[in-house]
C-alpha positions in Angstrom: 3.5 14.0 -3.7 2.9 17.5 -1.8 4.1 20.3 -2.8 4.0 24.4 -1.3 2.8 27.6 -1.6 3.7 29.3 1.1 1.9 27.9 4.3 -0.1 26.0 2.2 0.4 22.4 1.6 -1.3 20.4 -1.0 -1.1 17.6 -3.5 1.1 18.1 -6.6 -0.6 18.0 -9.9 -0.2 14.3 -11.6 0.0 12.4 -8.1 -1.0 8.9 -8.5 -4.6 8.1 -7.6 -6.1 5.5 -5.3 -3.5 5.6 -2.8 -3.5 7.2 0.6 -0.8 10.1 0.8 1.2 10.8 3.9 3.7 13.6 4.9 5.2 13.5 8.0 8.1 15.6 10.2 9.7 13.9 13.2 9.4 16.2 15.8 11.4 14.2 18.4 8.6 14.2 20.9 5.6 10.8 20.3 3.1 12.2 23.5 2.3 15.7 25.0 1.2 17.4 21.8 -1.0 18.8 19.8 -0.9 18.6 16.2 -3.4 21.3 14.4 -4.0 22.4 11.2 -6.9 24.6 8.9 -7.9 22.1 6.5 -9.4 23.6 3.5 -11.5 20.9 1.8 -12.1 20.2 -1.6 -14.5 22.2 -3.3 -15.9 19.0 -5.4 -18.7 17.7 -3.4 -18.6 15.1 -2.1 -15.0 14.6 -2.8 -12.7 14.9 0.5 -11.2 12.6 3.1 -8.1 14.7 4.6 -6.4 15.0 7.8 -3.9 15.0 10.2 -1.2 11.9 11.5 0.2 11.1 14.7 2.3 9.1 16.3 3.8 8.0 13.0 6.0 5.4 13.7 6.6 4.1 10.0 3.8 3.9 6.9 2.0 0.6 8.4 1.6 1.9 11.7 0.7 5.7 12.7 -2.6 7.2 14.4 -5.1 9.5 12.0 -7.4 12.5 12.6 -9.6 12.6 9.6 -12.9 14.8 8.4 -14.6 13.2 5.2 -17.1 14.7 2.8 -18.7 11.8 0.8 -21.2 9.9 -0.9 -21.0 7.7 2.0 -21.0 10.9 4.7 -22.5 13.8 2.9 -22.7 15.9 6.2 -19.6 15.3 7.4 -17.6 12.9 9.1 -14.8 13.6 11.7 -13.2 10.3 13.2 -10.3 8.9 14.6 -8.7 5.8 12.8 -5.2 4.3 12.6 -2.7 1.8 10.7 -1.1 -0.9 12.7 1.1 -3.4 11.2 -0.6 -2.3 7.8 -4.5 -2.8 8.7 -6.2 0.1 8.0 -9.2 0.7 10.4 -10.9 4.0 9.6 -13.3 4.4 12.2 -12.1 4.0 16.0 -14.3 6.5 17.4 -16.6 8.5 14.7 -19.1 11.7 15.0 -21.3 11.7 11.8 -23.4 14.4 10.5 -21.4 17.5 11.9 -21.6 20.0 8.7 -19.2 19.9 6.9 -19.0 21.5 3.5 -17.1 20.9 0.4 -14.9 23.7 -0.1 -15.3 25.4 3.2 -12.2 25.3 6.0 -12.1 24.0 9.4 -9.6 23.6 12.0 -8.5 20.1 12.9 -6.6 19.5 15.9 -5.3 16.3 17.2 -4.4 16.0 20.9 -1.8 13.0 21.9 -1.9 13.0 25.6 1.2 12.3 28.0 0.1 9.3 29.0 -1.5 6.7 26.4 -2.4 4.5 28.6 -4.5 6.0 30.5 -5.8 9.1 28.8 -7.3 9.3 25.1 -6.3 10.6 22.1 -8.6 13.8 20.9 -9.5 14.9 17.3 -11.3 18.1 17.6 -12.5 20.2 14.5 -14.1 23.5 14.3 -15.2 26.2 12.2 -18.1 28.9 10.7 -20.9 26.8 10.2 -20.4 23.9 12.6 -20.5 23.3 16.4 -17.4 22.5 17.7 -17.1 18.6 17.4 -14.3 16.6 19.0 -14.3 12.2 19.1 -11.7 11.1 21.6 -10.6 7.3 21.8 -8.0 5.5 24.7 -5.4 3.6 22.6 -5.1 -0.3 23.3 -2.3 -1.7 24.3 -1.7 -3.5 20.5 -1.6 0.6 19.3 0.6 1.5 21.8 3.2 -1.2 21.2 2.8 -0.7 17.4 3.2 3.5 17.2 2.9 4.8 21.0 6.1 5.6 21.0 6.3 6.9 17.0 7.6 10.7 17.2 6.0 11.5 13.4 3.4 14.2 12.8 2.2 15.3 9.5 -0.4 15.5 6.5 -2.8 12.6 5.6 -5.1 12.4 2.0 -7.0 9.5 0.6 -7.1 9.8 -2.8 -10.0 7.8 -4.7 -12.3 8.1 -7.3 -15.3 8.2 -4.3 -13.1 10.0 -1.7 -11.0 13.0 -1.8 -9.8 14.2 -5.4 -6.7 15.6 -4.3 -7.9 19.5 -4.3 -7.7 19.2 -0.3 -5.3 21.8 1.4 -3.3 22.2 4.4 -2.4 25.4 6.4 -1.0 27.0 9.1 0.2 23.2 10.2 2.1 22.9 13.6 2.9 21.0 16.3 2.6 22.1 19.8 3.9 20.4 22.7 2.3 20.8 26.0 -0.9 20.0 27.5 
């Protein structure tokens, strides 16, 4: 459950744990976009794994762009991941060991191109104390048939007791069509 303050997004107090949380828009438009957002993370170290969906086609199938700040990725991890017919794989193309810190904000952008079959899909993140970082990853033709054509962006948490604690944040979200 999100809720708002302002142009801030961020998880409602009492939201149930060990679940991954998404909220999405249809935008009317799957390809040719660019879905951004400042993603303030958690301040408990250790403790976030937030992001950004596209291509959200229903909850078993969407692409994700993702930074995670965990036991299991202390430095930062910024990757590209998806659901397809309800399997979760995390880690399609990965950068480990870019920077981030708990409680610090970066921006997150995730690029759809035009044309899925032959261009890939681009999660960039930047931000004070990093080098700009970006993994990019070419869809297969399984992903395309499952959300290629999926016109939902939105917000993405995992929310477990060795991921994100829910005290992630969202601002300034939007979605840009165009090159």
């Amino acid at each position: 459950m999100f809720e708002t303050e302002g142009s801030r997004a961020l998880m409602a107090p009492g939201s149930d744990k060990n679940f991954i949380w998404l909220a999405t828009i249809d935008t009317g438009r799957a390809t040719g976009i660019t879905v951004s957002a400042n993603i303030g993370l958690s301040p408990t170290p250790m403790r976030a794994n937030v992001g950004l969906v596209g291509l959200f086609a229903d909850r078993m199938n969407h692409l994700v762009c993702k930074v995670e700040v965990s036991e299991g990725h202390p430095e930062g991890l910024l990757a590209i991941g998806e659901e397809r017919q309800g399997l979760t794989t995390s880690l399609l193309a990965e950068r480990d060991d870019v920077g981030f810190v708990s409680g610090k904000t970066y921006h997150l952008r995730l690029h759809v191109p035009s044309s899925l079959a032959d261009s890939p899909v681009t999660c960039r993140a930047s931000g004070r104390g990093i080098r700009p970082a970006k993994v990019t990853y070419l869809l297969t033709a399984a992903s395309i048939a499952a959300y290629g054509s999926g016109t939902g962006q939105g917000l993405r948490i995992k929310i477990f007791d060795d991921e994100d604690d829910g005290k992630s944040s969202w601002d300034d979200f939007e979605v840009v069509p165009g090159a």
